[in-house]
N, CA and C atoms of all chains as a GROMACS GRO file, in nm:
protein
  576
    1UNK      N    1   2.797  -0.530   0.457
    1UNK     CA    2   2.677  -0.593   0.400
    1UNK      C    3   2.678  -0.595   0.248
    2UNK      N    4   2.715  -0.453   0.176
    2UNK     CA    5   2.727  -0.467   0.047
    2UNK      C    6   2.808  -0.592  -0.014
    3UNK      N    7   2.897  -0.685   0.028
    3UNK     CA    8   2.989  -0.754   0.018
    3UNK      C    9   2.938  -0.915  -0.042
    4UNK      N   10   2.758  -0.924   0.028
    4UNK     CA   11   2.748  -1.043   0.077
    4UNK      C   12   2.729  -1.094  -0.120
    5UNK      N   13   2.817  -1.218  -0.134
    5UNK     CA   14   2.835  -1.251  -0.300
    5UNK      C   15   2.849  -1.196  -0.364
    6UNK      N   16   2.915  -1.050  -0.376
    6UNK     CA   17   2.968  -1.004  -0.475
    6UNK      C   18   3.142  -0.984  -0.423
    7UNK      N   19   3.211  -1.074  -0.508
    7UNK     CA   20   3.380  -1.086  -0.491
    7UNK      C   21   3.408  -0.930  -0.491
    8UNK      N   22   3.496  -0.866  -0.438
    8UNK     CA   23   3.530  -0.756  -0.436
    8UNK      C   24   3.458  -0.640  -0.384
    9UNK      N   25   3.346  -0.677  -0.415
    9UNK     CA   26   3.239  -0.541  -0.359
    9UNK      C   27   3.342  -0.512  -0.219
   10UNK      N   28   3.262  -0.348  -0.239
   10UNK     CA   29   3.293  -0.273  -0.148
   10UNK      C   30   3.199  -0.220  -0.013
   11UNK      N   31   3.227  -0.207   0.076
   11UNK     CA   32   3.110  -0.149   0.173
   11UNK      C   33   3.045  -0.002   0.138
   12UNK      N   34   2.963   0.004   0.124
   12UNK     CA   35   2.870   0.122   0.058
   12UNK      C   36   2.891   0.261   0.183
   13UNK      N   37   2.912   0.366   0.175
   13UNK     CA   38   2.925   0.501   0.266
   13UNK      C   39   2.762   0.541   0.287
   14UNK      N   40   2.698   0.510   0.324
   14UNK     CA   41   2.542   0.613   0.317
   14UNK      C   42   2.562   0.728   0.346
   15UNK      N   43   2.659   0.824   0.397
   15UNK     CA   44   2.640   0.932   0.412
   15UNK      C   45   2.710   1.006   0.258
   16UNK      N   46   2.800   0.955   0.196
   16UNK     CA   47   2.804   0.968   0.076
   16UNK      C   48   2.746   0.958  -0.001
   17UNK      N   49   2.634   0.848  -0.031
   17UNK     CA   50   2.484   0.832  -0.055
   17UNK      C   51   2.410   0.881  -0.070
   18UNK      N   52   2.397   0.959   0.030
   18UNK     CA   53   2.279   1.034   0.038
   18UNK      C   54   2.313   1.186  -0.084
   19UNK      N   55   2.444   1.224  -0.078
   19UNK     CA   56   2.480   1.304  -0.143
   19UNK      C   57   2.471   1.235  -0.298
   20UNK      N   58   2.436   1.173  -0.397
   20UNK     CA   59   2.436   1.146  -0.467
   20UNK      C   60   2.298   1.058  -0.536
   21UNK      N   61   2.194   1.116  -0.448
   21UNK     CA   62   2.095   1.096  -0.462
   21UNK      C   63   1.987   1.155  -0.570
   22UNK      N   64   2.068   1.274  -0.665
   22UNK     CA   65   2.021   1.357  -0.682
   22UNK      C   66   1.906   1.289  -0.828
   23UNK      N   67   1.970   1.170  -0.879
   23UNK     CA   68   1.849   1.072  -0.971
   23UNK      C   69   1.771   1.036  -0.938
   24UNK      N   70   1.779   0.970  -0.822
   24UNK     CA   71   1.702   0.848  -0.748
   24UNK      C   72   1.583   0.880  -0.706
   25UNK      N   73   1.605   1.012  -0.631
   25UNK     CA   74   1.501   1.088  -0.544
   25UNK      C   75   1.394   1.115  -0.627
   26UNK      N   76   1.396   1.162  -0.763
   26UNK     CA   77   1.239   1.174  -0.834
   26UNK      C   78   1.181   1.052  -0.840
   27UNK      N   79   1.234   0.933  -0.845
   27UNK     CA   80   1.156   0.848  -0.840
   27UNK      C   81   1.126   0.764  -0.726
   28UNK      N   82   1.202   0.738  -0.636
   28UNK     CA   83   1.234   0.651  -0.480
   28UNK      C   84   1.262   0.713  -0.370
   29UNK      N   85   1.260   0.867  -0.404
   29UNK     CA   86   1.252   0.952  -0.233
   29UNK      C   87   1.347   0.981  -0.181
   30UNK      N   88   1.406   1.074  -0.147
   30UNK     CA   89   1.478   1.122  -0.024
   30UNK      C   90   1.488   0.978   0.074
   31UNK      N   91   1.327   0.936   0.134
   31UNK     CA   92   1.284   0.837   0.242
   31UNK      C   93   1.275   0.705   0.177
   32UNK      N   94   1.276   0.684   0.051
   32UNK     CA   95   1.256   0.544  -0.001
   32UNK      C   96   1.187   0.514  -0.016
   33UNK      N   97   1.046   0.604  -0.027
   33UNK     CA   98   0.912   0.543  -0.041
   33UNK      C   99   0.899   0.630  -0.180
   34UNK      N  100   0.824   0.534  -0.297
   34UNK     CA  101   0.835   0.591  -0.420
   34UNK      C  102   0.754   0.645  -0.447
   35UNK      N  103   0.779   0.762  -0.553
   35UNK     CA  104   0.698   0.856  -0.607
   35UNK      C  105   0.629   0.859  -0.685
   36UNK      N  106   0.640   0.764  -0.755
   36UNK     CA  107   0.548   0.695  -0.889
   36UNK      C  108   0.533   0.560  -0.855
   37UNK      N  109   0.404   0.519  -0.918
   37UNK     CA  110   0.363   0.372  -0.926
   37UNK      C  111   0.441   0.231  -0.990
   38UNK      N  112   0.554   0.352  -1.089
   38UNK     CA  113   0.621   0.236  -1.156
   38UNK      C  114   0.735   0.201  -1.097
   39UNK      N  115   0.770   0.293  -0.974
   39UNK     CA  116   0.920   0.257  -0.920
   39UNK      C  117   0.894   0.191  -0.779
   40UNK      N  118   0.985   0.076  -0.736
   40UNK     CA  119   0.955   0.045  -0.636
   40UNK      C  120   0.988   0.126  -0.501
   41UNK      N  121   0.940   0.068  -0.344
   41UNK     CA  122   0.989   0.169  -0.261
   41UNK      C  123   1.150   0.076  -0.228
   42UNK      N  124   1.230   0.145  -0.151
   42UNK     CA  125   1.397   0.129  -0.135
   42UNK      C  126   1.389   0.153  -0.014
   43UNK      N  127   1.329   0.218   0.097
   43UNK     CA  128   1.364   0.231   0.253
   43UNK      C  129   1.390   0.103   0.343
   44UNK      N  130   1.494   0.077   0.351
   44UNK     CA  131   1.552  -0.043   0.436
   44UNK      C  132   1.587  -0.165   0.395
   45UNK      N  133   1.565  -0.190   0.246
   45UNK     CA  134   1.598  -0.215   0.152
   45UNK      C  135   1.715  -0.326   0.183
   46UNK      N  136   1.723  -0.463   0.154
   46UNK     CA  137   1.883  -0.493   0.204
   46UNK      C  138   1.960  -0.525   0.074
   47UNK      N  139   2.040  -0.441   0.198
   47UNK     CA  140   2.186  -0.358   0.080
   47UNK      C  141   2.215  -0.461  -0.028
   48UNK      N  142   2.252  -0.565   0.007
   48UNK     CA  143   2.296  -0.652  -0.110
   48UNK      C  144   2.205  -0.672  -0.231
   49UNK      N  145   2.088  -0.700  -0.174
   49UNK     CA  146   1.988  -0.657  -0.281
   49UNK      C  147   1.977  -0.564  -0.394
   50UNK      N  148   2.044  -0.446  -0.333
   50UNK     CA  149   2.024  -0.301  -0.377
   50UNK      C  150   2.132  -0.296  -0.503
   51UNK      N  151   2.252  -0.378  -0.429
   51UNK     CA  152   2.332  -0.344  -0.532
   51UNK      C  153   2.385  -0.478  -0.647
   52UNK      N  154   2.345  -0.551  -0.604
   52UNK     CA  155   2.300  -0.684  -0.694
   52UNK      C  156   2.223  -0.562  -0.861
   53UNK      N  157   2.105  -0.557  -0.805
   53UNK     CA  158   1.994  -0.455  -0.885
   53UNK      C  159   2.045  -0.371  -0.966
   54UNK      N  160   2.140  -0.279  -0.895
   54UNK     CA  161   2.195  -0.174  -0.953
   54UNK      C  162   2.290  -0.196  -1.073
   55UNK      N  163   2.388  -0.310  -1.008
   55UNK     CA  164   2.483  -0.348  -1.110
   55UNK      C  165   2.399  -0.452  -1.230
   56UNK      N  166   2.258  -0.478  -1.215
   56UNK     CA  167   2.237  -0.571  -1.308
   56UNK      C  168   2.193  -0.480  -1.422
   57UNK      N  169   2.176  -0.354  -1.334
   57UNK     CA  170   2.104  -0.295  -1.452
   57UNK      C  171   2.155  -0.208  -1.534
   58UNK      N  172   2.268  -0.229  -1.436
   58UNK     CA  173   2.425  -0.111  -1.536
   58UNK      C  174   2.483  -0.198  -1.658
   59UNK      N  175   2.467  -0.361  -1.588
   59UNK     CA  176   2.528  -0.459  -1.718
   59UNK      C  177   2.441  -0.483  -1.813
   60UNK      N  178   2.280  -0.453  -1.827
   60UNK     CA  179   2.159  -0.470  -1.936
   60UNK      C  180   2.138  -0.572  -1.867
   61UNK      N  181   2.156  -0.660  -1.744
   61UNK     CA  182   2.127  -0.808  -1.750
   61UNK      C  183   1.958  -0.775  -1.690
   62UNK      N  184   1.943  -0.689  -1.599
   62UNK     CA  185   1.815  -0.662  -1.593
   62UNK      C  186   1.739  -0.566  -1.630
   63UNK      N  187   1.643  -0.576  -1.724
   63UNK     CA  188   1.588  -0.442  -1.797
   63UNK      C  189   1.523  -0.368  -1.747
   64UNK      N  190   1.489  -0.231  -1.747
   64UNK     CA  191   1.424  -0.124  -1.727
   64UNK      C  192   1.488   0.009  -1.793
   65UNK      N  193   1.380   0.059  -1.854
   65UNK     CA  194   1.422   0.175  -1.984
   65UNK      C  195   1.513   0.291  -1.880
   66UNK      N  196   1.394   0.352  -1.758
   66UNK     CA  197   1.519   0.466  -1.688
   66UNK      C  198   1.587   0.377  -1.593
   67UNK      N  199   1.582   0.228  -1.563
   67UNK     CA  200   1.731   0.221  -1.483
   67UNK      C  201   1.826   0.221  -1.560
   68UNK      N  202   1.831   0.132  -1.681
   68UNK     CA  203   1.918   0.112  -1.751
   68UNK      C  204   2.011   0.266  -1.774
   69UNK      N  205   1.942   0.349  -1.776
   69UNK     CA  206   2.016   0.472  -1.856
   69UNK      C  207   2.071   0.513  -1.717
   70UNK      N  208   1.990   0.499  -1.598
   70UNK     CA  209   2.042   0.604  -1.472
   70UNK      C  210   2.181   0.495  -1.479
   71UNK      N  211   2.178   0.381  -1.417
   71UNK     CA  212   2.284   0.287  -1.374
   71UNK      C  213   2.375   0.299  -1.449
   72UNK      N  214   2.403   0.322  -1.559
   72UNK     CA  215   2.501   0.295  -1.665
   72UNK      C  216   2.623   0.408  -1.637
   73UNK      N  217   2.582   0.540  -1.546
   73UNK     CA  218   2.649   0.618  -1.536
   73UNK      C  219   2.713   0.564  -1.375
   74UNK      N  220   2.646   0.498  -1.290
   74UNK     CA  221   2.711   0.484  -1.223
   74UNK      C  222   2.838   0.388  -1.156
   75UNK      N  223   2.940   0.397  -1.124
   75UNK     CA  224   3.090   0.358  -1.071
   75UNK      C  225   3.022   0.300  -0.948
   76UNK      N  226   3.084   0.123  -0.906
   76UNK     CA  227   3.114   0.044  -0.800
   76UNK      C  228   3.083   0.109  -0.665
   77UNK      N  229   3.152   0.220  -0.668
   77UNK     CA  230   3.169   0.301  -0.537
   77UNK      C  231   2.994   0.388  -0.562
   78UNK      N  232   2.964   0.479  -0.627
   78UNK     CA  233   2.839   0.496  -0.634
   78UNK      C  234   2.749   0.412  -0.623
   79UNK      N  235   2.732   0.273  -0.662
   79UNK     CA  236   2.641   0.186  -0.613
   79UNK      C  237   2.637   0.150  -0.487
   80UNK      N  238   2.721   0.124  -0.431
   80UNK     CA  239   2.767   0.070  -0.295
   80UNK      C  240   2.720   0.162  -0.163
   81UNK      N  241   2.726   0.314  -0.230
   81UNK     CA  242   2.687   0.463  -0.146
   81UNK      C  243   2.542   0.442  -0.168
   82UNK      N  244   2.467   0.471  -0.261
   82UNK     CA  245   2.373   0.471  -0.270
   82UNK      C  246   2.296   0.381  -0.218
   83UNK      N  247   2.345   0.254  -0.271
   83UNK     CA  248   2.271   0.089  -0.216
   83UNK      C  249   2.256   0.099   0.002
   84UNK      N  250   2.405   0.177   0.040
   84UNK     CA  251   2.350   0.174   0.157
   84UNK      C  252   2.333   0.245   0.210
   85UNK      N  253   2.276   0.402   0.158
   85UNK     CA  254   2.196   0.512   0.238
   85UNK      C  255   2.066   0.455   0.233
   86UNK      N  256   2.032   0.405   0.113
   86UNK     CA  257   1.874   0.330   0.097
   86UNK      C  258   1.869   0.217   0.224
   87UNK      N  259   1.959   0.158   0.198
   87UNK     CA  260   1.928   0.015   0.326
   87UNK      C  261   1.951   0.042   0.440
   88UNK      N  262   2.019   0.187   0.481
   88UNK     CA  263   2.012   0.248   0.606
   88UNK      C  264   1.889   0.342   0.673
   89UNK      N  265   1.812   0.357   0.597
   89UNK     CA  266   1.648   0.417   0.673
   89UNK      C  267   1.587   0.298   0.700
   90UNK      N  268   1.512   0.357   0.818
   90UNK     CA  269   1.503   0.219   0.954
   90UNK      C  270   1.302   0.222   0.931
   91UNK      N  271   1.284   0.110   0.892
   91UNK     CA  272   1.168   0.067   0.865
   91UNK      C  273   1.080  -0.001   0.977
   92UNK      N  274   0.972   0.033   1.026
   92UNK     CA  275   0.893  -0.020   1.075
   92UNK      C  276   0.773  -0.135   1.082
   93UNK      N  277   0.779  -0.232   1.027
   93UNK     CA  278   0.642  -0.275   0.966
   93UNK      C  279   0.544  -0.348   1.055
   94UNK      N  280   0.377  -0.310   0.988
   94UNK     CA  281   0.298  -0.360   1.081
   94UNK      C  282   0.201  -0.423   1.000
   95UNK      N  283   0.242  -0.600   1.027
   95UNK     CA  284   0.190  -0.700   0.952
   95UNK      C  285   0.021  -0.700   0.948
   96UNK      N  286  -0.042  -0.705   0.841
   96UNK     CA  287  -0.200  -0.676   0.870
   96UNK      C  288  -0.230  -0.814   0.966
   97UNK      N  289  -0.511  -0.171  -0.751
   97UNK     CA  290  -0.373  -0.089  -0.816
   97UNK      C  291  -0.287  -0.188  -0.844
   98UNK      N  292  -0.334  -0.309  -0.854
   98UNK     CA  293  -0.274  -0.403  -0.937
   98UNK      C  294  -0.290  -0.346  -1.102
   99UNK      N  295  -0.360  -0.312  -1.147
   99UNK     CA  296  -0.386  -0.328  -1.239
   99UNK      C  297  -0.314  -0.160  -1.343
  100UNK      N  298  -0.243  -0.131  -1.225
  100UNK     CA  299  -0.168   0.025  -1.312
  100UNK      C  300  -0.051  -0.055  -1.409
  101UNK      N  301  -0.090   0.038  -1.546
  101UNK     CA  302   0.011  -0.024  -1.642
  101UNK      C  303   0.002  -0.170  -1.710
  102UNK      N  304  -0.097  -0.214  -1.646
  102UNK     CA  305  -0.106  -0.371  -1.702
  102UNK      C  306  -0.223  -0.422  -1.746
  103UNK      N  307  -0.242  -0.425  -1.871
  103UNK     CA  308  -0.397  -0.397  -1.948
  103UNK      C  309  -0.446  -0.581  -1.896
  104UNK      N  310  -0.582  -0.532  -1.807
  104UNK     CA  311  -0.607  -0.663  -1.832
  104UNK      C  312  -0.630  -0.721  -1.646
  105UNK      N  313  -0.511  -0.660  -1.669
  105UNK     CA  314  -0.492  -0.715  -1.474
  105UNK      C  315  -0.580  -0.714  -1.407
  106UNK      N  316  -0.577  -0.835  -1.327
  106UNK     CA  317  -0.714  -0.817  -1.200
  106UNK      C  318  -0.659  -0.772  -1.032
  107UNK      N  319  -0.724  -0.656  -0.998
  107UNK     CA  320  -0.737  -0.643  -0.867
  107UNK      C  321  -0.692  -0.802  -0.784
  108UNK      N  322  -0.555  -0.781  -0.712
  108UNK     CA  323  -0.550  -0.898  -0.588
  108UNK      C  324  -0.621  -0.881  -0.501
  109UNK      N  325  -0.628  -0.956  -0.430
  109UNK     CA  326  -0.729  -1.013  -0.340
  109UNK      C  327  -0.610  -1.073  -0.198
  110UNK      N  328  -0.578  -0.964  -0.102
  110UNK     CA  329  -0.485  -0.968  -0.007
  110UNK      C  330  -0.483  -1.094   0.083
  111UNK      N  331  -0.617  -1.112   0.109
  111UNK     CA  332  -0.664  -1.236   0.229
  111UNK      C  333  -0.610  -1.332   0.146
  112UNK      N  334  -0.671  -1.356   0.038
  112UNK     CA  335  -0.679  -1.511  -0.082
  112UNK      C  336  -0.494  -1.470  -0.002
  113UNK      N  337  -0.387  -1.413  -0.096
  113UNK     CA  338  -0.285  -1.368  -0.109
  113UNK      C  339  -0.232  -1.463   0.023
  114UNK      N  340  -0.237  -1.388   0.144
  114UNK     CA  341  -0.198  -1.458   0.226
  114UNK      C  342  -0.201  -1.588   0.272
  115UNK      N  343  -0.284  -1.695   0.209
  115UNK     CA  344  -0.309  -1.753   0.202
  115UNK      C  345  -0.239  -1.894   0.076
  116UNK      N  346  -0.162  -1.800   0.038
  116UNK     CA  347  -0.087  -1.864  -0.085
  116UNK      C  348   0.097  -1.864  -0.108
  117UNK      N  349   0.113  -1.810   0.040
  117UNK     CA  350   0.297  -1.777   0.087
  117UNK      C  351   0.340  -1.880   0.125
  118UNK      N  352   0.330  -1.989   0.129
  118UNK     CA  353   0.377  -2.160   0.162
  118UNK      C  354   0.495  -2.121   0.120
  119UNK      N  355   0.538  -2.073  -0.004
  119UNK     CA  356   0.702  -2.067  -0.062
  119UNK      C  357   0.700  -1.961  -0.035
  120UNK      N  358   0.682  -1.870  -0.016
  120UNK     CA  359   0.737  -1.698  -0.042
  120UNK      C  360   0.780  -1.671   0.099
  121UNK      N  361   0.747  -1.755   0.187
  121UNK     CA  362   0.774  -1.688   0.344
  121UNK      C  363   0.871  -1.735   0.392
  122UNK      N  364   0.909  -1.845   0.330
  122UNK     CA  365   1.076  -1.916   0.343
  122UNK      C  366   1.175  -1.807   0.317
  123UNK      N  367   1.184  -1.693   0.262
  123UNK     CA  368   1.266  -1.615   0.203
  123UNK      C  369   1.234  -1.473   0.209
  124UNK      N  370   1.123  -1.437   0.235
  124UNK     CA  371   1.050  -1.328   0.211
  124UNK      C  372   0.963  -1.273   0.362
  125UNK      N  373   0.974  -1.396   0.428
  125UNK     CA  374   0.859  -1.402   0.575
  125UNK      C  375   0.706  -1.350   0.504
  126UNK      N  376   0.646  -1.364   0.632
  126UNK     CA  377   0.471  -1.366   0.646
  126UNK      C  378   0.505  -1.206   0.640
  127UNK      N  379   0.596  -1.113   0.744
  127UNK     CA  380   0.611  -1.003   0.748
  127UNK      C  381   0.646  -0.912   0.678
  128UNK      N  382   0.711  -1.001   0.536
  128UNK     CA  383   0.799  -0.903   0.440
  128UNK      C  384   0.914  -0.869   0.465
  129UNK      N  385   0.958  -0.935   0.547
  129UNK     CA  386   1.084  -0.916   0.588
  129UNK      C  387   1.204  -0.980   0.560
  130UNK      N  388   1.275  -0.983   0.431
  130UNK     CA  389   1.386  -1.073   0.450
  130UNK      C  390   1.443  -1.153   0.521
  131UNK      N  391   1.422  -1.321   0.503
  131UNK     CA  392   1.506  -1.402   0.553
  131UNK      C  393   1.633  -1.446   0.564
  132UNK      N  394   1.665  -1.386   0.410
  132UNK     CA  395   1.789  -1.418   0.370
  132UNK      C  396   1.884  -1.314   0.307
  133UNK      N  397   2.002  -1.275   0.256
  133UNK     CA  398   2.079  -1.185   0.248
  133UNK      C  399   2.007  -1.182   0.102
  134UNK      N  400   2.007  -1.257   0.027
  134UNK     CA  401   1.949  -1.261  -0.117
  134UNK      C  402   1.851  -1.244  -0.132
  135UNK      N  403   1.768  -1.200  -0.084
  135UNK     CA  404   1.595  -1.189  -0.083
  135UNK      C  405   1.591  -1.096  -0.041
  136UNK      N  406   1.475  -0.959  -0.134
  136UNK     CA  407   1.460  -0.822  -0.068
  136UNK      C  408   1.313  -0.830   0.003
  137UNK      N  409   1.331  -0.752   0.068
  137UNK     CA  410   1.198  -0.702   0.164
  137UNK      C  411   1.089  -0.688   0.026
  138UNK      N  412   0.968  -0.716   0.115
  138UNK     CA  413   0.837  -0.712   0.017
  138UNK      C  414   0.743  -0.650   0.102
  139UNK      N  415   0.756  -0.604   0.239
  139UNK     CA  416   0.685  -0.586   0.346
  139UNK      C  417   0.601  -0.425   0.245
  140UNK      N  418   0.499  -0.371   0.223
  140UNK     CA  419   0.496  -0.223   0.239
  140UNK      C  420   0.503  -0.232   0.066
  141UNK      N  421   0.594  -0.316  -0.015
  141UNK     CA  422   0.653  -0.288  -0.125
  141UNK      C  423   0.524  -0.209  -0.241
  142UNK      N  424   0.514  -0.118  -0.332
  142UNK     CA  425   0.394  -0.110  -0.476
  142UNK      C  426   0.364  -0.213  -0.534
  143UNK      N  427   0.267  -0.259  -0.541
  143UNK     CA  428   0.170  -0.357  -0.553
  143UNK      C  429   0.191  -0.399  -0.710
  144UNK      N  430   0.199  -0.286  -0.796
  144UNK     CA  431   0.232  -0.297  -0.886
  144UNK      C  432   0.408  -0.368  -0.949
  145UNK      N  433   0.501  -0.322  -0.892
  145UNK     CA  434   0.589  -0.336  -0.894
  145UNK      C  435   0.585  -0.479  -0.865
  146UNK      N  436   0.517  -0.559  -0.753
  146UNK     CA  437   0.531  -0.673  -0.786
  146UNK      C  438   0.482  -0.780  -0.804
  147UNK      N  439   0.347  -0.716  -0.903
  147UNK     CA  440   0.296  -0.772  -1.019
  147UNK      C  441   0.399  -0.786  -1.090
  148UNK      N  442   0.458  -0.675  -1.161
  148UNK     CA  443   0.550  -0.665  -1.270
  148UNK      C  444   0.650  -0.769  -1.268
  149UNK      N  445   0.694  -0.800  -1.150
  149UNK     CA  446   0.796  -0.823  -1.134
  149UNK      C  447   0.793  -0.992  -1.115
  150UNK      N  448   0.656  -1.039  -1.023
  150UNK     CA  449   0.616  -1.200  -1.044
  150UNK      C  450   0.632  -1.226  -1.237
  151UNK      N  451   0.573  -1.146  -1.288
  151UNK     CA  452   0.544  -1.161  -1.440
  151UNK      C  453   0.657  -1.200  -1.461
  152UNK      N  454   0.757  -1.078  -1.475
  152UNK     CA  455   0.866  -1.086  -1.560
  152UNK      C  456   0.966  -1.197  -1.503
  153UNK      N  457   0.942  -1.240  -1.362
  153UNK     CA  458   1.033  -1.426  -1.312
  153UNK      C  459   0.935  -1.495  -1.390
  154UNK      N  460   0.796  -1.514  -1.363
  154UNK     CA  461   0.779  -1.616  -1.480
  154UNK      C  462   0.780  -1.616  -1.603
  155UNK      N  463   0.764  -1.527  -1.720
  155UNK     CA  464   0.819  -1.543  -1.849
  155UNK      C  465   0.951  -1.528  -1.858
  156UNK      N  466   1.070  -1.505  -1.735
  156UNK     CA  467   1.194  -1.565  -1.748
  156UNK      C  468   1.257  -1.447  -1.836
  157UNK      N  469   1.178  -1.324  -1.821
  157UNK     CA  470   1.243  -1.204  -1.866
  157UNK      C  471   1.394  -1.160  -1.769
  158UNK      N  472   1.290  -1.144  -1.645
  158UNK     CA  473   1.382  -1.107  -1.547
  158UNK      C  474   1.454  -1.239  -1.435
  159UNK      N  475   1.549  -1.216  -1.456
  159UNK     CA  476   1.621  -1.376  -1.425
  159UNK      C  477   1.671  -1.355  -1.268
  160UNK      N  478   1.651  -1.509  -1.187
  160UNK     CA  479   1.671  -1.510  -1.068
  160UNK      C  480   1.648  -1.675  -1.014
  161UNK      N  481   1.749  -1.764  -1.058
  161UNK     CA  482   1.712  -1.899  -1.022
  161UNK      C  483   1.609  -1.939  -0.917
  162UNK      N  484   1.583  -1.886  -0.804
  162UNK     CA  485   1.486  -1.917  -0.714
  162UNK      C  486   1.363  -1.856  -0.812
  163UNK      N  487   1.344  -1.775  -0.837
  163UNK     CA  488   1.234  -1.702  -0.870
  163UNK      C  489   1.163  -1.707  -0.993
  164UNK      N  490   1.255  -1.808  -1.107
  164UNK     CA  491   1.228  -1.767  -1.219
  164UNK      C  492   1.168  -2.029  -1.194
  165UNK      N  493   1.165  -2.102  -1.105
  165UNK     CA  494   1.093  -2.162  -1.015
  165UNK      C  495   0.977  -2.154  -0.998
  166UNK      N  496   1.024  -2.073  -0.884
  166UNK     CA  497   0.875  -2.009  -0.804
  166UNK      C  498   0.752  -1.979  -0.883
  167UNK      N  499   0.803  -1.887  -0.976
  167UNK     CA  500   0.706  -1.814  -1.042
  167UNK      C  501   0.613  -1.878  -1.152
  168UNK      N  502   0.704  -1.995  -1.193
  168UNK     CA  503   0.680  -2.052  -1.325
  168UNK      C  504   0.510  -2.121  -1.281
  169UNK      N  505   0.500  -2.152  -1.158
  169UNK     CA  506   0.348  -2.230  -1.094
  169UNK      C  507   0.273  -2.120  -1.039
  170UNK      N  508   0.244  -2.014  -1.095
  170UNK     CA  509   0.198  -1.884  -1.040
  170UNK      C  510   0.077  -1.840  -1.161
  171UNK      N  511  -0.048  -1.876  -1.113
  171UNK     CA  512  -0.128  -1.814  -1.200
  171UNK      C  513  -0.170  -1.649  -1.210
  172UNK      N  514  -0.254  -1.579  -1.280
  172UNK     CA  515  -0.213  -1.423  -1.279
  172UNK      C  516  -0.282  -1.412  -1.170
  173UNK      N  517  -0.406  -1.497  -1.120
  173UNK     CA  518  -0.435  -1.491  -1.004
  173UNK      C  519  -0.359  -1.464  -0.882
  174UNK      N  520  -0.275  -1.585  -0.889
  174UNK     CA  521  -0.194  -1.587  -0.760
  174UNK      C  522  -0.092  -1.472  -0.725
  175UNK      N  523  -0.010  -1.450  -0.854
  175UNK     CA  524   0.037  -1.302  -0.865
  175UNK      C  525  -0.035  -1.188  -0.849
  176UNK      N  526  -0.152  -1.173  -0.853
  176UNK     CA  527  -0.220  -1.055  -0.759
  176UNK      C  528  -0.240  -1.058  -0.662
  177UNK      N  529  -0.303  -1.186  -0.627
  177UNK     CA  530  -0.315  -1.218  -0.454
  177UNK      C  531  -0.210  -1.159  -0.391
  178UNK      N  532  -0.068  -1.222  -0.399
  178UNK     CA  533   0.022  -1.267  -0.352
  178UNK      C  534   0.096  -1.073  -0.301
  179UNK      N  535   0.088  -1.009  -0.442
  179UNK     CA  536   0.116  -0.882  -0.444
  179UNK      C  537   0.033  -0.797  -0.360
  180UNK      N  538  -0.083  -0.807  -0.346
  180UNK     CA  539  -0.168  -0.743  -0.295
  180UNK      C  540  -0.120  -0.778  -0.101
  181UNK      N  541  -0.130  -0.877  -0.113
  181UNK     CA  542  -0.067  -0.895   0.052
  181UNK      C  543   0.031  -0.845   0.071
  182UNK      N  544   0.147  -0.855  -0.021
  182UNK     CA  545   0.248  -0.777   0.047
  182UNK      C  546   0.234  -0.646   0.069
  183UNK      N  547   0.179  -0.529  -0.050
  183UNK     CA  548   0.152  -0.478  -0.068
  183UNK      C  549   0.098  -0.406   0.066
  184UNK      N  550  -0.014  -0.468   0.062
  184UNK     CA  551  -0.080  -0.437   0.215
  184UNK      C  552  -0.027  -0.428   0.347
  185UNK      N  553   0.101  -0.478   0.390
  185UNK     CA  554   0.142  -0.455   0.516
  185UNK      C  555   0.211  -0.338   0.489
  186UNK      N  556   0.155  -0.246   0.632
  186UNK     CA  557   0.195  -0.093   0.652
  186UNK      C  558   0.309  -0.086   0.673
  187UNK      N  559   0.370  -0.019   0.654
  187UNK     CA  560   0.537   0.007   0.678
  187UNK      C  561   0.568   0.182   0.752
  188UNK      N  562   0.614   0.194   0.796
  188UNK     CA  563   0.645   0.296   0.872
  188UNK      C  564   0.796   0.351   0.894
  189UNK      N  565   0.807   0.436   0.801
  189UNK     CA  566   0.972   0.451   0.725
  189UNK      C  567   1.053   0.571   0.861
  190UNK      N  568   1.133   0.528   0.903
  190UNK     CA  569   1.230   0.674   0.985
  190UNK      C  570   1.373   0.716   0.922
  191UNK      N  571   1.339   0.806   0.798
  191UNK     CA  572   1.469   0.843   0.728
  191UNK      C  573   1.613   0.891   0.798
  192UNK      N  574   1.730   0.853   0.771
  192UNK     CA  575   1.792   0.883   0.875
  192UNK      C  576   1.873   1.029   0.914
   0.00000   0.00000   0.00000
């Protein structure tokens, strides 16, 4: 899934993911539901999405003061882990 | 809680909101649910977040050919509405 339009991308590990969560989680959860008002929620999240996001914000192309700084540290393979432990918690929704 | 962080902002109005997805549900569904590999879930999403985030496609901060479109015919009205509906559908997360 990580793959879908990005040439080369790699398929993301979520269980590696999850281990490298250790930024993410103050702001987007263990579960993906966020902890602050300013971060969005990430639970089920689709992956390509996730890492579209990630890498835009590692290149400056999309701004935000703490993504910019978190993303910048992270490597292809860290996005890809991360992007699909997030898009791997299984969401329920119940349309009003 | 439209209005966290954003001096000015008016409370959406979920019903109006739903009422205004003619384009957003092509890509986004009535449910919030991704239609497409390129389009993230909105189902459940912080209300705020996408306030922020209608804003920043229409002043063309935050770039996204469909979106930066979409957004450009979006009064601040409609961007609360619109947020507030998504906003509003419950989501029910099972971490894995």
């Amino acid at each position: 899934m990580a793959a879908f339009g990005l040439a080369g991308a790699q398929a993301g590990d979520a269980r590696a993911g999850r281990q490298k969560l250790t930024t993410c989680q103050g702001c987007h959860g263990l579960d993906g539901l966020s902890k602050n008002p300013e971060a969005p929620n990430l639970a089920g999240q689709i992956e390509n999405y996730l890492v579209r996001s990630l890498a835009a914000y590692k290149s400056g192309e999309r701004k935000n003061e703490s993504m910019n700084i978190v993303a910048k540290d992270l490597s292809d393979e860290d996005i890809a882990d991360v992007a699909a432990y997030y898009a791997s918690i299984q969401v329920d929704v119940l349309p009003p």
